[in-house]
Structure formats: structure tokens, C-alpha cells
C-alpha beads as a LAMMPS data file, in Angstrom:
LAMMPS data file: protein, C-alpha beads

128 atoms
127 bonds

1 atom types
1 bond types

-500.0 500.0 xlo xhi
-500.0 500.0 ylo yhi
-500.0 500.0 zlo zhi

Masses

1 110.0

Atoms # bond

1 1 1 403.920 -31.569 -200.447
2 1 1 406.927 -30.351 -201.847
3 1 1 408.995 -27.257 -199.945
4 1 1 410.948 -24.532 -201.270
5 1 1 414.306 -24.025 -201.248
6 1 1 414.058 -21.374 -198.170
7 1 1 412.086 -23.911 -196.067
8 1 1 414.046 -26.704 -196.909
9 1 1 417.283 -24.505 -195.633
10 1 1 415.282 -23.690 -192.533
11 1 1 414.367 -27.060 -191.543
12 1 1 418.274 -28.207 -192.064
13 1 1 419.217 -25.685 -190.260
14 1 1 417.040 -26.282 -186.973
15 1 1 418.406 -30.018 -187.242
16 1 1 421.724 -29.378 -187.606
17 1 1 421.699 -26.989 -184.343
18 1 1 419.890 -29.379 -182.259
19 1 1 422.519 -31.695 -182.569
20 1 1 425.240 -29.228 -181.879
21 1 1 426.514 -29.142 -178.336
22 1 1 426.160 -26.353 -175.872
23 1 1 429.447 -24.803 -174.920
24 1 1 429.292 -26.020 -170.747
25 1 1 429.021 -23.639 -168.257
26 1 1 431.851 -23.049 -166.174
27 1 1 431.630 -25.317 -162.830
28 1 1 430.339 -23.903 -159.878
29 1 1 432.778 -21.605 -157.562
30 1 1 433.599 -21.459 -153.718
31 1 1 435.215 -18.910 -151.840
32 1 1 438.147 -19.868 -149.283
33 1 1 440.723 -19.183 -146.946
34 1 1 443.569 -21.786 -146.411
35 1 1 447.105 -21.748 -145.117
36 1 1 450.386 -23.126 -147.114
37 1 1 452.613 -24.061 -144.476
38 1 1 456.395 -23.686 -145.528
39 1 1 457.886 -25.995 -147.552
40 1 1 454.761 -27.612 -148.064
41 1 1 452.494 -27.762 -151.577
42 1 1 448.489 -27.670 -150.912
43 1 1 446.449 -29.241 -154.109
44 1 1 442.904 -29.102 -154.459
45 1 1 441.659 -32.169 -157.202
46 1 1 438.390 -32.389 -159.187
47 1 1 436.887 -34.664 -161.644
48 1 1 436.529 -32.978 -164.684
49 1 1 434.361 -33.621 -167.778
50 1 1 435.774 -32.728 -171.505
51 1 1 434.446 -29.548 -172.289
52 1 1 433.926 -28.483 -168.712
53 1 1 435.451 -25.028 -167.495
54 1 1 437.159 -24.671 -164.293
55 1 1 437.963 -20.863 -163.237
56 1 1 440.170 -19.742 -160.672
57 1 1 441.630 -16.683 -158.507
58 1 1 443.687 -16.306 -155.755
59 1 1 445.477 -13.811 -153.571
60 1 1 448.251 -14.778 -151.082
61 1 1 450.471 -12.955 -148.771
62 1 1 453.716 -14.347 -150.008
63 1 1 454.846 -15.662 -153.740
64 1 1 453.924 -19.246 -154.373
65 1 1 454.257 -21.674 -157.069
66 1 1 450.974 -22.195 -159.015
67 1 1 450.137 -24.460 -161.418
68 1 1 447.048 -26.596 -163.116
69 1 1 447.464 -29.711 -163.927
70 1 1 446.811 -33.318 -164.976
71 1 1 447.902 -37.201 -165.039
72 1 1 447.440 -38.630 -168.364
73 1 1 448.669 -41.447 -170.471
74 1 1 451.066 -41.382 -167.275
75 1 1 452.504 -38.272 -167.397
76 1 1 452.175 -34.847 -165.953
77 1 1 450.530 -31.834 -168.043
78 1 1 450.906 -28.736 -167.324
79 1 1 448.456 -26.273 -169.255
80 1 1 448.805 -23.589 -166.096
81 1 1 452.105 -22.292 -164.462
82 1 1 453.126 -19.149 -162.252
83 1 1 455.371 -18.169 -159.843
84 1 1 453.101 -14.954 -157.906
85 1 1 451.377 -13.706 -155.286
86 1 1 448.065 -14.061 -157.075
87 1 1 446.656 -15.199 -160.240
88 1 1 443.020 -15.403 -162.204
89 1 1 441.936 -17.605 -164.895
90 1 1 439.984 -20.695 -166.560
91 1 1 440.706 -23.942 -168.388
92 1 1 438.534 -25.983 -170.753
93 1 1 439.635 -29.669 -170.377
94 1 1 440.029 -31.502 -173.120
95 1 1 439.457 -34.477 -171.577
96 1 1 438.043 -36.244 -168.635
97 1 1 439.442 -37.191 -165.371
98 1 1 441.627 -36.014 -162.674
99 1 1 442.213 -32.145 -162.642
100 1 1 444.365 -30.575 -159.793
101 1 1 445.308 -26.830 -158.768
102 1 1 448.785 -26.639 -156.746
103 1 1 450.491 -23.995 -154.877
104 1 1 453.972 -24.227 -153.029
105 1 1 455.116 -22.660 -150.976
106 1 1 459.225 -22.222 -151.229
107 1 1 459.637 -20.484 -148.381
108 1 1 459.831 -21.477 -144.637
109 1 1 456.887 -18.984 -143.334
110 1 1 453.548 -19.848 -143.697
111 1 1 451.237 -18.648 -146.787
112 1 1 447.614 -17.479 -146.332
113 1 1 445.736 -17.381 -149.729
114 1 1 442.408 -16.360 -150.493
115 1 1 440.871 -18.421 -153.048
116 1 1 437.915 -18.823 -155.349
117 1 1 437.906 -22.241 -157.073
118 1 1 435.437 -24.774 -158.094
119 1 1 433.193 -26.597 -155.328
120 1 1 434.066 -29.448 -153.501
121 1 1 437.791 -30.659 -153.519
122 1 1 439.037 -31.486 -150.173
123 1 1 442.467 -29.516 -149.395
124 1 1 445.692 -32.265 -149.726
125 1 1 448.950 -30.438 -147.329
126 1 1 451.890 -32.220 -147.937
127 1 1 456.246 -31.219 -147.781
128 1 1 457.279 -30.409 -150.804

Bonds

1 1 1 2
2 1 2 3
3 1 3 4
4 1 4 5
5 1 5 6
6 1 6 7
7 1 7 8
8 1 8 9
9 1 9 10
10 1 10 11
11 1 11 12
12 1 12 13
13 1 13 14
14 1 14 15
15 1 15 16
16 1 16 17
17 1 17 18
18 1 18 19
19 1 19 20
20 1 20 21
21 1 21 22
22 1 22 23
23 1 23 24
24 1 24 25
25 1 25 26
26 1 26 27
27 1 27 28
28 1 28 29
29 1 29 30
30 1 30 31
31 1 31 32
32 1 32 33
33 1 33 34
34 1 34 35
35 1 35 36
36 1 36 37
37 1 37 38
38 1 38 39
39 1 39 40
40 1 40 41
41 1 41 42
42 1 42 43
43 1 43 44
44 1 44 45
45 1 45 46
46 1 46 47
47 1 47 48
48 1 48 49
49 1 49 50
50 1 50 51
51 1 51 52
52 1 52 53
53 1 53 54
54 1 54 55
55 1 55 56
56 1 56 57
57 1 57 58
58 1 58 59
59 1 59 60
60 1 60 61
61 1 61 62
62 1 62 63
63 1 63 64
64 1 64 65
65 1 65 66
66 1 66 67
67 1 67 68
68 1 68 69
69 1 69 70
70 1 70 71
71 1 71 72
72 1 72 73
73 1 73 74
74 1 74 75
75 1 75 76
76 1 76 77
77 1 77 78
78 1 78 79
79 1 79 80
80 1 80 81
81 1 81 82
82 1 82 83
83 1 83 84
84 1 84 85
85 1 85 86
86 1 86 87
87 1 87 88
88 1 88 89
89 1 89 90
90 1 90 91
91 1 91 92
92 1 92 93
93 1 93 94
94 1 94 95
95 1 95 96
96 1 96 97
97 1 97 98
98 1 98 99
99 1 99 100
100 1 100 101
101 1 101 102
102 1 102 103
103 1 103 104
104 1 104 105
105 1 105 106
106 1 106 107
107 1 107 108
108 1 108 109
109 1 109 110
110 1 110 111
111 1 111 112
112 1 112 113
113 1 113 114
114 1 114 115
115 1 115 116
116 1 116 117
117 1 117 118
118 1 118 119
119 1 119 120
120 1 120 121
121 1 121 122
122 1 122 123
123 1 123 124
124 1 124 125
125 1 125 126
126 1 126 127
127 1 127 128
């Protein structure tokens, strides 16, 4: 049986997509309520697949430091950084492994921030 050149470009086709990777959905989200204590940084850490998405918001009473980042080839990446009192977005990582939000707080009064990030981290308090 010999197929035309329409079929032919059809049945490539369907191959070629059923290889191709779905774009990953972004990871599942939480809502939450924590406290920055002055001087001190909070950081929330995931385990992140390449390709994954992690999204983000946040509202806080006072201006914190913000940032998104990662520990590879033993150094610090930052793909994320803000100094506000709030901030939205998402990150595809290009790679696997550790993947940490960060706020600090500057200031000596304590910071209440409403966030929605990906499930599961445990909160890390520490001085800054």
C-alpha cells in the first residue's frame, strides 16, 4: 500500500507531536499568613523539576527584600529580586533541584505577609 503525499505528512506529523513535551503545569499553590520578625530573613525551599513553574504573590505590611533563588555549580542565582511591599509572578526552572523564595526584613518591627506560593515548604526564620 503506498500513501500519498498528504497522508504521509499527516502520519509524520502525529509522530512528531507525540514525542513533543507538554509545557508543565504550574505547581500547585497555598495560601498563607506568616510573620518576618525584624532583622530576620524567612525562606520557603522546594524541589523543583526543569520545566516546572513556580508562581508567587505576596502582600506585606512593611517593605521587604524579595528574591528567588538557587544554589548551583556552587553559587547563588538570582533570576528574582525586589525591594516592596508586595510582588506577583512565576519562574520556569531550567533545571532541577533546590529552589528557594526569601524575604527580609531590614527593619526592626515585625512584617506580616500574606502569601500564595507553591505547596509544601516548611517556613526557615533566621537573623539576617
Amino acid at each position: 500500500m503506498r500513501l500519498g503525499p498528504a497522508a504521509t505528512a499527516a502520519i509524520v506529523a502525529s509522530a512528531v507531536l507525540a514525542g513533543c513535551a507538554q509545557p508543565a503545569a504550574p505547581l500547585p499553590t497555598e495560601q498563607r499568613t506568616l510573620t518576618v520578625p525584624g532583622g530576620w530573613f524567612l525562606e520557603l525551599n522546594y524541589e523543583v523539576e526543569a520545566g516546572a513553574t513556580m508562581t508567587w504573590s505576596w502582600n506585606a505590611t512593611a517593605v521587604l527584600d524579595f528574591d528567588l533563588h538557587t544554589h548551583f555549580d556552587g553559587q547563588v542565582q538570582e533570576p528574582v529580586r525586589a525591594t516592596t511591599t508586595g510582588h506577583e509572578g512565576a519562574y520556569t526552572a531550567e533545571r532541577s533541584g533546590g529552589h528557594s523564595l526569601m524575604w527580609t526584613n531590614p527593619d526592626a518591627e515585625d512584617v506580616v505577609v500574606d502569601l500564595t506560593v507553591p505547596v509544601g515548604a516548611e517556613p526557615v526564620l533566621a537573623p539576617a
